[in-house]
MARBA-3410 file (N, C-alpha, C, O; in Angstrom, 1 decimal):
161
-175.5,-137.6,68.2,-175.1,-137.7,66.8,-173.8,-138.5,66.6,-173.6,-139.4,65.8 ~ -172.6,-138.0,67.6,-171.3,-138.8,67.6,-171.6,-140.2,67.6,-171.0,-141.0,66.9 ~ -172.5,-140.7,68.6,-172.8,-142.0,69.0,-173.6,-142.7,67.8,-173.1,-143.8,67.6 ~ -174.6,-142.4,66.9,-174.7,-143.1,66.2,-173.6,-143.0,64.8,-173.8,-143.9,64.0 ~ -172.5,-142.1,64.4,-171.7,-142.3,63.8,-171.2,-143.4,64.1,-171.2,-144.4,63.4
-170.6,-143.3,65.6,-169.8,-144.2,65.8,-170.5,-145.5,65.6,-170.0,-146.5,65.1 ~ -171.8,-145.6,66.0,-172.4,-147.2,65.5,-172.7,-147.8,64.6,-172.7,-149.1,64.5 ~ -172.9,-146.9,63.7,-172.7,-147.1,61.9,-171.3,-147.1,61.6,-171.2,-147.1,60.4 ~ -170.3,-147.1,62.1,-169.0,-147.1,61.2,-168.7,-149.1,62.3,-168.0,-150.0,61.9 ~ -169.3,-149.1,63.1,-169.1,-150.2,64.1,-169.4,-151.2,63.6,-168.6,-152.1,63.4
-170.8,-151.2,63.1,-171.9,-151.8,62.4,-171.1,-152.5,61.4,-170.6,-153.6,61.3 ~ -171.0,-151.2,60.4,-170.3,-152.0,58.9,-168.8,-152.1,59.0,-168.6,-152.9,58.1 ~ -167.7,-151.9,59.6,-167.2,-153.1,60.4,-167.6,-154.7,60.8,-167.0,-155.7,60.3 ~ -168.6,-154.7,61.8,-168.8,-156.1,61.7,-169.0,-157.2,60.5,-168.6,-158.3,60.3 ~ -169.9,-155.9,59.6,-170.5,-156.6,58.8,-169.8,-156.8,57.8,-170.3,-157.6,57.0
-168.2,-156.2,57.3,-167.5,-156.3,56.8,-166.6,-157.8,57.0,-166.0,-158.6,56.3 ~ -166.7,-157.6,58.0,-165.8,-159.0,58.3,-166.8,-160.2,58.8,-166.2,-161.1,59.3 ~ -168.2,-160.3,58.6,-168.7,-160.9,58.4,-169.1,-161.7,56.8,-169.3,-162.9,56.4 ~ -169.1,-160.9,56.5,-168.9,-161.2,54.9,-167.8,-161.5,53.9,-166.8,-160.7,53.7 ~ -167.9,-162.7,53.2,-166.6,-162.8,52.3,-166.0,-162.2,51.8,-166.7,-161.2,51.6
-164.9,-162.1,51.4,-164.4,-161.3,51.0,-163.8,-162.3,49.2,-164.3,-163.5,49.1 ~ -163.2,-161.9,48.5,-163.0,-162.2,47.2,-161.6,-163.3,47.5,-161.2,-163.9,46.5 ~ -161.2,-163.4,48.3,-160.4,-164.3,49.1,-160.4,-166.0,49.3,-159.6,-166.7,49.8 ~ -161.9,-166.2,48.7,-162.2,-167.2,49.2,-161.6,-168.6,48.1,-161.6,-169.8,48.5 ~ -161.2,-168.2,47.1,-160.4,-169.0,45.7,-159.3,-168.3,45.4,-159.2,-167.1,45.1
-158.5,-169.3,45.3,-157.1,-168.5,44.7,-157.1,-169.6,43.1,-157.3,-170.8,43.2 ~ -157.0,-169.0,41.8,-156.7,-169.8,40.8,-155.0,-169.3,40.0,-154.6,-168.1,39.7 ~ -154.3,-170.5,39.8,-153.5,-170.7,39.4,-153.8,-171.4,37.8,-154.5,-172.3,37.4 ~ -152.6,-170.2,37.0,-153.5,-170.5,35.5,-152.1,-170.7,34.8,-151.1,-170.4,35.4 ~ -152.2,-171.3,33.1,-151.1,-171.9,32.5,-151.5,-172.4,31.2,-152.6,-173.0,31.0
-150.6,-172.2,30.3,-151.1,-173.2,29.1,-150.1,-174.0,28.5,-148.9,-173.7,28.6 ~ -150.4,-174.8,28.0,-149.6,-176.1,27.3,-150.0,-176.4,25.9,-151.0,-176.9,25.4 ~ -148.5,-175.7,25.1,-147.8,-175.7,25.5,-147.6,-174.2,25.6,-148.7,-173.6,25.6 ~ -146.3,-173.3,25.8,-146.3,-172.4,25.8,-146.4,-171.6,25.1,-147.1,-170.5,25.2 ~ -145.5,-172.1,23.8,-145.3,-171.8,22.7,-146.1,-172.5,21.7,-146.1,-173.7,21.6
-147.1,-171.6,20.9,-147.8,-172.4,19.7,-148.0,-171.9,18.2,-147.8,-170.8,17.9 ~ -148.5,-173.1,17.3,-148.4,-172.2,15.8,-150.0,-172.9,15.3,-150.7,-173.9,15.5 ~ -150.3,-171.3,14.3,-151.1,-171.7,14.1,-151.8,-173.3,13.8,-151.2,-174.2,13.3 ~ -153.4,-173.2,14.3,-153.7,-174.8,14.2,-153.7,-175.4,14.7,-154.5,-176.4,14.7 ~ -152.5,-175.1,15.8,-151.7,-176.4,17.1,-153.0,-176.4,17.8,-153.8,-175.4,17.6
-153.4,-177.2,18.6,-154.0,-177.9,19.8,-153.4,-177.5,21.1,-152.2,-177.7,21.1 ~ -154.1,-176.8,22.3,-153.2,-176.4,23.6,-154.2,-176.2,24.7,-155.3,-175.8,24.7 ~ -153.6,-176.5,25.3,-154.9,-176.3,26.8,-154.6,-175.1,28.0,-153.5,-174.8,28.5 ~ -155.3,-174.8,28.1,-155.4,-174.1,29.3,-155.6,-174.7,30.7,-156.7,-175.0,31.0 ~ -154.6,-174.9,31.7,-154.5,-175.6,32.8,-154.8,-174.6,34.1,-154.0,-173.6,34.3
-156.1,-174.8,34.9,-156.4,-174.2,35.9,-156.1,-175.1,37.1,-156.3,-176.3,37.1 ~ -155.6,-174.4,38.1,-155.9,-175.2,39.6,-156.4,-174.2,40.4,-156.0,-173.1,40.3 ~ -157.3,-174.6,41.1,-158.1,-173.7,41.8,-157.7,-174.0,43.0,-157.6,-175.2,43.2 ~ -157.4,-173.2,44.2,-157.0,-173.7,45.8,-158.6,-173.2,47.0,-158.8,-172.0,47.0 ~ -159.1,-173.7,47.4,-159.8,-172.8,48.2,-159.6,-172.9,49.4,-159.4,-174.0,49.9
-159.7,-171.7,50.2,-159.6,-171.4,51.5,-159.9,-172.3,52.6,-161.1,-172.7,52.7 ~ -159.2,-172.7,53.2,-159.3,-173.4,54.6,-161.1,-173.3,55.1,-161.6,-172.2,55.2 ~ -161.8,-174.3,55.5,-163.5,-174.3,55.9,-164.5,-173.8,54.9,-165.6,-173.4,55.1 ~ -163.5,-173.8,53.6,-164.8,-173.2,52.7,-165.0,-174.5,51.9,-164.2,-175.4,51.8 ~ -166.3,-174.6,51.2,-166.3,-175.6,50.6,-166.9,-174.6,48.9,-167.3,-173.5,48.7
-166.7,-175.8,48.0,-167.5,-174.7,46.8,-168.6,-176.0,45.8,-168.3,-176.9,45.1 ~ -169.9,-175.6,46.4,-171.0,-175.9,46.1,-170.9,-176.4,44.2,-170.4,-175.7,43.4 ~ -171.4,-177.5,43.9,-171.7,-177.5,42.5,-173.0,-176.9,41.8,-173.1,-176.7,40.6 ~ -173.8,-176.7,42.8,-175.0,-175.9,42.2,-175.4,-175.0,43.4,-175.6,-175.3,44.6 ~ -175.3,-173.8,42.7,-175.4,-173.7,41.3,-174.2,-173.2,40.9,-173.4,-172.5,41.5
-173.9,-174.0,39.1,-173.0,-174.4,38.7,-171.7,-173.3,38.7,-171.7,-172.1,38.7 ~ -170.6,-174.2,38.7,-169.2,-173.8,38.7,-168.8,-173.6,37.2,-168.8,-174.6,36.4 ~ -168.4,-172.4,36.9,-168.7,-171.8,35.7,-167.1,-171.1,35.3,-166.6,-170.2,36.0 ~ -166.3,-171.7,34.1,-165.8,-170.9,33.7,-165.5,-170.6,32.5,-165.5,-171.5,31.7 ~ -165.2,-169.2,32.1,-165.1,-168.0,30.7,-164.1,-167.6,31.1,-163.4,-167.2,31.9
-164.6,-167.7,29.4,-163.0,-167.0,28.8,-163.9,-165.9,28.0,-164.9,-166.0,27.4 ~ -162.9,-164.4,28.4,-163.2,-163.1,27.4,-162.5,-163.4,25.9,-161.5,-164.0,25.4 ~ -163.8,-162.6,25.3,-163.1,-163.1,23.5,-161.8,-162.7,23.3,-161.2,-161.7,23.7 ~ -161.5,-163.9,22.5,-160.0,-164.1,21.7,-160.2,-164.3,20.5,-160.7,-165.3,20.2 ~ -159.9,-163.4,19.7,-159.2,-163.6,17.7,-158.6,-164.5,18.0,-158.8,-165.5,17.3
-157.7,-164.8,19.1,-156.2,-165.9,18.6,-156.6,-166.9,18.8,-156.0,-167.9,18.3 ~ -158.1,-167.4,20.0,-157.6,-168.8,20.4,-159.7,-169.4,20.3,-160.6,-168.7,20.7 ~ -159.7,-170.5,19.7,-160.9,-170.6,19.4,-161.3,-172.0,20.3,-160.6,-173.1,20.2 ~ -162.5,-171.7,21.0,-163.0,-172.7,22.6,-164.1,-173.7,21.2,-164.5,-173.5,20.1 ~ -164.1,-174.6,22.0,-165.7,-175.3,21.9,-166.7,-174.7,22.3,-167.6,-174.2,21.5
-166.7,-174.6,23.3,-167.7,-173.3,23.7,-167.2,-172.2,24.4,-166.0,-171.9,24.6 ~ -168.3,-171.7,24.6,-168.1,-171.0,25.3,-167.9,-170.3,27.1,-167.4,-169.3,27.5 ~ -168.6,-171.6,27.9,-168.1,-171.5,28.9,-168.3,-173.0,29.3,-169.1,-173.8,28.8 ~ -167.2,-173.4,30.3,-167.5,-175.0,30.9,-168.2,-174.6,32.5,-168.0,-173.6,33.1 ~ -169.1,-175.7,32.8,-169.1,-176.3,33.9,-168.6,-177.5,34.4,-168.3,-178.5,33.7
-168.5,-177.4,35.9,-168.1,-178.6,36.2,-167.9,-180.2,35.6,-167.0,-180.8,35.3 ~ -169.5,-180.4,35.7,-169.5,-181.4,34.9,-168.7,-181.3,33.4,-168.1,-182.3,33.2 ~ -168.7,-180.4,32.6,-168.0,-180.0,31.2,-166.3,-180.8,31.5,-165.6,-181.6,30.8 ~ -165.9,-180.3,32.7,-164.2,-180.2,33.4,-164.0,-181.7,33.7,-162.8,-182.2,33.8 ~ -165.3,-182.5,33.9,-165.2,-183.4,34.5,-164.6,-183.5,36.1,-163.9,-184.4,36.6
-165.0,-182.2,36.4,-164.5,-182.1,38.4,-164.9,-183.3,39.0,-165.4,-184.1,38.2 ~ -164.9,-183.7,39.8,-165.7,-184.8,40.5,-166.0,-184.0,41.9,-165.4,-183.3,42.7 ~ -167.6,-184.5,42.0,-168.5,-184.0,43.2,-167.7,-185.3,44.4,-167.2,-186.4,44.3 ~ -168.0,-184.7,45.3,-167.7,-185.5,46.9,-168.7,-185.6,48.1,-169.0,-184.4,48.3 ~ -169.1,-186.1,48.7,-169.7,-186.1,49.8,-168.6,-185.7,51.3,-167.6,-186.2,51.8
-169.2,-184.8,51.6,-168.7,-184.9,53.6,-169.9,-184.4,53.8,-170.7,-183.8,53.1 ~ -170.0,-185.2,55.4,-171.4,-184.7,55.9,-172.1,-184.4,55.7,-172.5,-183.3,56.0 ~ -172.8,-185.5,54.7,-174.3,-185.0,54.2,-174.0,-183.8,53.2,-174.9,-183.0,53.5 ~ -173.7,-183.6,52.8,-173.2,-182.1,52.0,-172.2,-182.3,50.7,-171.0,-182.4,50.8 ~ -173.0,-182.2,49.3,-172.2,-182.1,48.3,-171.3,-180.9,48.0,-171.6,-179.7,48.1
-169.9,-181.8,47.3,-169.1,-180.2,47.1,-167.6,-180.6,46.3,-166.8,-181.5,46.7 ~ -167.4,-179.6,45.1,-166.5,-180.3,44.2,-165.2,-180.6,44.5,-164.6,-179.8,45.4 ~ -164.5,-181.7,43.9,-163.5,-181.8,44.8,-162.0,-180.8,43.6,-162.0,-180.9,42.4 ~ -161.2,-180.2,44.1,-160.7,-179.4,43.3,-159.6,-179.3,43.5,-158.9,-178.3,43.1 ~ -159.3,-180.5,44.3,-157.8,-180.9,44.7,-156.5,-180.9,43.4,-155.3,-180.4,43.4
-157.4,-181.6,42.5,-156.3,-181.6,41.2,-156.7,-180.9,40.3,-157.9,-180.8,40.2 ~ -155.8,-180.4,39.4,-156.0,-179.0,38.0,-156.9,-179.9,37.2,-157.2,-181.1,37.5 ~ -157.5,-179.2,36.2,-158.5,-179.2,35.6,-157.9,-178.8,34.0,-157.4,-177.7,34.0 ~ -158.0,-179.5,32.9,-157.7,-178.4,31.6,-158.8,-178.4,30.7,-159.8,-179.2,30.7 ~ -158.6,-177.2,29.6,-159.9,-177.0,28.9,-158.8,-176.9,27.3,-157.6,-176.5,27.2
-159.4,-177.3,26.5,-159.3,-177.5,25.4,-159.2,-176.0,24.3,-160.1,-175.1,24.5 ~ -158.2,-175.7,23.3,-158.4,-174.9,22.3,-157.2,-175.5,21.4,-156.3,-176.3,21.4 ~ -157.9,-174.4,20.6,-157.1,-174.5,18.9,-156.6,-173.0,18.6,-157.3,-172.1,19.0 ~ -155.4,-172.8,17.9,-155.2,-171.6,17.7,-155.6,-171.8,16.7,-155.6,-172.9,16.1 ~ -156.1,-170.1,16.2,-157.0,-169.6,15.2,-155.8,-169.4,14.4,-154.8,-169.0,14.8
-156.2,-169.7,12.5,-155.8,-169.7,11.8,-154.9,-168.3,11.1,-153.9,-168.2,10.5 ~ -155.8,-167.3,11.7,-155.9,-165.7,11.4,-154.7,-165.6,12.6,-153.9,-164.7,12.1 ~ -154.0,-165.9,13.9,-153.6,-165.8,15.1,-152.7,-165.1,14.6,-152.3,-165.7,13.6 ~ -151.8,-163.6,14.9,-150.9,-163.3,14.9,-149.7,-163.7,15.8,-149.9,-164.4,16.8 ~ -148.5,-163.3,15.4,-147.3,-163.7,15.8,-147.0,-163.0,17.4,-148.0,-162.3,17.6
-146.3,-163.1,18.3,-146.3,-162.6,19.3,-147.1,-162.8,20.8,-148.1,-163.5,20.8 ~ -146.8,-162.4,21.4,-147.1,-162.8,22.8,-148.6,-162.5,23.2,-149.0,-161.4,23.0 ~ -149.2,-163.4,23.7,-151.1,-162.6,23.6,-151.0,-162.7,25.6,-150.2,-162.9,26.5 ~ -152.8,-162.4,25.5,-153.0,-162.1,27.2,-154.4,-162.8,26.8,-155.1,-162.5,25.8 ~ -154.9,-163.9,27.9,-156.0,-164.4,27.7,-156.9,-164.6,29.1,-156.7,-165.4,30.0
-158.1,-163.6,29.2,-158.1,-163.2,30.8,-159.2,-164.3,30.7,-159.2,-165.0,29.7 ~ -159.9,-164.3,31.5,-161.2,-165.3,32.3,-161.8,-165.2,33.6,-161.3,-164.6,34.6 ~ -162.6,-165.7,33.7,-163.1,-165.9,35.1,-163.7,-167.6,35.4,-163.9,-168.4,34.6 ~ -163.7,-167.7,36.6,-164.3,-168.6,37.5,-165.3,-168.1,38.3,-164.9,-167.5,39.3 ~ -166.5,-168.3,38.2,-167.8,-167.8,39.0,-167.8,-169.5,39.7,-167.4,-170.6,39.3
-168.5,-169.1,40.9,-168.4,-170.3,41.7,-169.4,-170.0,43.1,-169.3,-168.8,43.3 ~ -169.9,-170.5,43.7,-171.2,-170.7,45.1,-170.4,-171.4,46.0,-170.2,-172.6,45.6 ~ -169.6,-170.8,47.4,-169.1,-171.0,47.9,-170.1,-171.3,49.1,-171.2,-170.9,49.1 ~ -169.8,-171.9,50.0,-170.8,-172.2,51.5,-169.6,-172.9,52.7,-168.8,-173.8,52.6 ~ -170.0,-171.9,53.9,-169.0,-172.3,55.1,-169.7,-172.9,56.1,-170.6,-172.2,56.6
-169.5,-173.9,56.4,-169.9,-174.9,57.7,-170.0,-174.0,58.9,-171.0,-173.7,59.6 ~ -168.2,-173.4,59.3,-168.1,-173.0,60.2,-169.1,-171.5,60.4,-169.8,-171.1,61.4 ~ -168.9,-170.8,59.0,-169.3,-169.4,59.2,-171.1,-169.0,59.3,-171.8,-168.2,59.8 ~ -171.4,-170.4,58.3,-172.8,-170.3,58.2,-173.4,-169.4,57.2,-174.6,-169.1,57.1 ~ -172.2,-169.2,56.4,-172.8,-168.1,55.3,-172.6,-169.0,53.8,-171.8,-170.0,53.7
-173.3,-168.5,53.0,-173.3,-168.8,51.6,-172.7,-167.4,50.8,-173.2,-166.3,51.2 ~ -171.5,-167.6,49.6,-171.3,-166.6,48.7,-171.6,-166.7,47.7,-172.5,-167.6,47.7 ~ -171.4,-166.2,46.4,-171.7,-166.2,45.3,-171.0,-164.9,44.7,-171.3,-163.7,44.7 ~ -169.5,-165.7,44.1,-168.5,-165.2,43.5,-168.1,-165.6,42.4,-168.5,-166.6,41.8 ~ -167.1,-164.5,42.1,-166.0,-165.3,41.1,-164.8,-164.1,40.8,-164.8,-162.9,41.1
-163.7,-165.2,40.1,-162.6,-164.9,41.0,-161.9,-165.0,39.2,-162.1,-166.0,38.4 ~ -161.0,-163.8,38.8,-160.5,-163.6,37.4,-159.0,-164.1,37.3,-158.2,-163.9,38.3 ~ -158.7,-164.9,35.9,-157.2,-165.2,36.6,-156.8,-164.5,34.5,-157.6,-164.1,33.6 ~ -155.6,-164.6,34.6,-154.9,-164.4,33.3,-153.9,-165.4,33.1,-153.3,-166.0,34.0 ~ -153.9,-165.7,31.7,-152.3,-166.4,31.1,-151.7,-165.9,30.2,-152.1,-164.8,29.7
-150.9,-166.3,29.7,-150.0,-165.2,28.3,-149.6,-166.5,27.9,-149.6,-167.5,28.8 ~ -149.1,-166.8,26.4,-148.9,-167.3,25.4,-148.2,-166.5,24.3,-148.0,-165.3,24.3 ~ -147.8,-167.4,23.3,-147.1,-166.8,22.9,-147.1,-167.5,20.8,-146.7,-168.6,20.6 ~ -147.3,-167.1,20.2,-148.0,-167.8,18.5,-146.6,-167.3,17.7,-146.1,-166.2,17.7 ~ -146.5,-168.3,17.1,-145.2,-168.7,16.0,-146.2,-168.2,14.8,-147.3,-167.8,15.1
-145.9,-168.1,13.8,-146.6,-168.3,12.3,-146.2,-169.6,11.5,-147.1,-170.0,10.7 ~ -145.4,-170.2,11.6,-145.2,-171.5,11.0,-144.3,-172.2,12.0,-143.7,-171.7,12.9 ~ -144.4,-173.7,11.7,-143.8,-174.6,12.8,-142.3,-174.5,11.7,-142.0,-174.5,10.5 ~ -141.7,-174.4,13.5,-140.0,-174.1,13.2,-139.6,-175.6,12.1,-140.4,-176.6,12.3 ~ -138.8,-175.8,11.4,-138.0,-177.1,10.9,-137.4,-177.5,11.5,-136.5,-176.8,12.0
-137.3,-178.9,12.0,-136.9,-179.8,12.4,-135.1,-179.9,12.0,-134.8,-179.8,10.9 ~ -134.2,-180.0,13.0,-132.7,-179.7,13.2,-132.2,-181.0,12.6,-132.5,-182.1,13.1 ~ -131.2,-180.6,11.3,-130.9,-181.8,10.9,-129.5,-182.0,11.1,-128.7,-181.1,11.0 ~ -129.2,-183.5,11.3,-127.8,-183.7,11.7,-126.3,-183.5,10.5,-126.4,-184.0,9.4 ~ -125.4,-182.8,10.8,-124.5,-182.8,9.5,-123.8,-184.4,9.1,-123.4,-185.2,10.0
-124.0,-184.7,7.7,-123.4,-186.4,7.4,-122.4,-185.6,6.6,-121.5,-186.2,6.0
END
């Protein structure tokens, strides 16, 4: 009985470290500008990093959402790649996005947007695939930004004559 404990705890060990783990994307998130008032125009700037021997598959598609916001109103409602305009790459025979440089997505703050500091969470779903490991994932990986909404644009600082 000891012995097959011990082989089942052995087992899913291996198999733990056989399998990805949520590690395999780090996203780095931001918006521009920081500060906004209603109406304004502002983007949300992602860079995505991925792990050393991982590559991340365009299909099936690289997908990202945003959880609803009152304050901030999308085109749509989620982009793909192609949407981001990522650019696909070839190595060895093998398509895979290239995600070297940030990416931004488009909004408008909502007219209704209250004053003060908001939280705007999201995800990135994404099909990862490793040469070395031989495994395919299918993840995604949540990032947040904070911002921050004026009610009217401040006046312009006038010089004393």
């Amino acid at each position: 009985m000891k012995k097959r404990a011990f082989l089942l705890f052995f087992g899913l060990l291996i198999l733990a470290a056989v399998v990805p783990g949520e590690d395999l994307i780090r996203i780095e998130s931001s918006v521009s500008p920081l500060r906004l008032v209603r109406g304004q125009e502002g983007r949300v700037i992602l860079k995505v990093a991925v792990k050393s021997g991982i590559a991340i598959n365009p299909q099936p598609s690289f997908i990202v959402e945003f959880d609803a916001s009152p304050d901030l109103v999308f085109p749509k409602n989620f982009f793909t790649a192609p949407d981001l305009n990522i650019p696909v790459i070839e190595e060895s025979g093998k398509e895979r996005l290239d995600l070297r440089k940030p990416f931004e997505i488009p909004f408008t703050v909502s007219g209704k947007a209250g004053r003060g500091v908001h939280r705007l969470e999201g995800r990135v779903k994404y099909f990862a695939i490793s040469a070395k490991g031989g495994y395919c994932y299918k993840g995604s990986e949540k990032f947040v930004v904070t911002f921050s909404t004026r009610l009217a644009v401040p006046l312009p600082k006038t010089t004393g004559n």
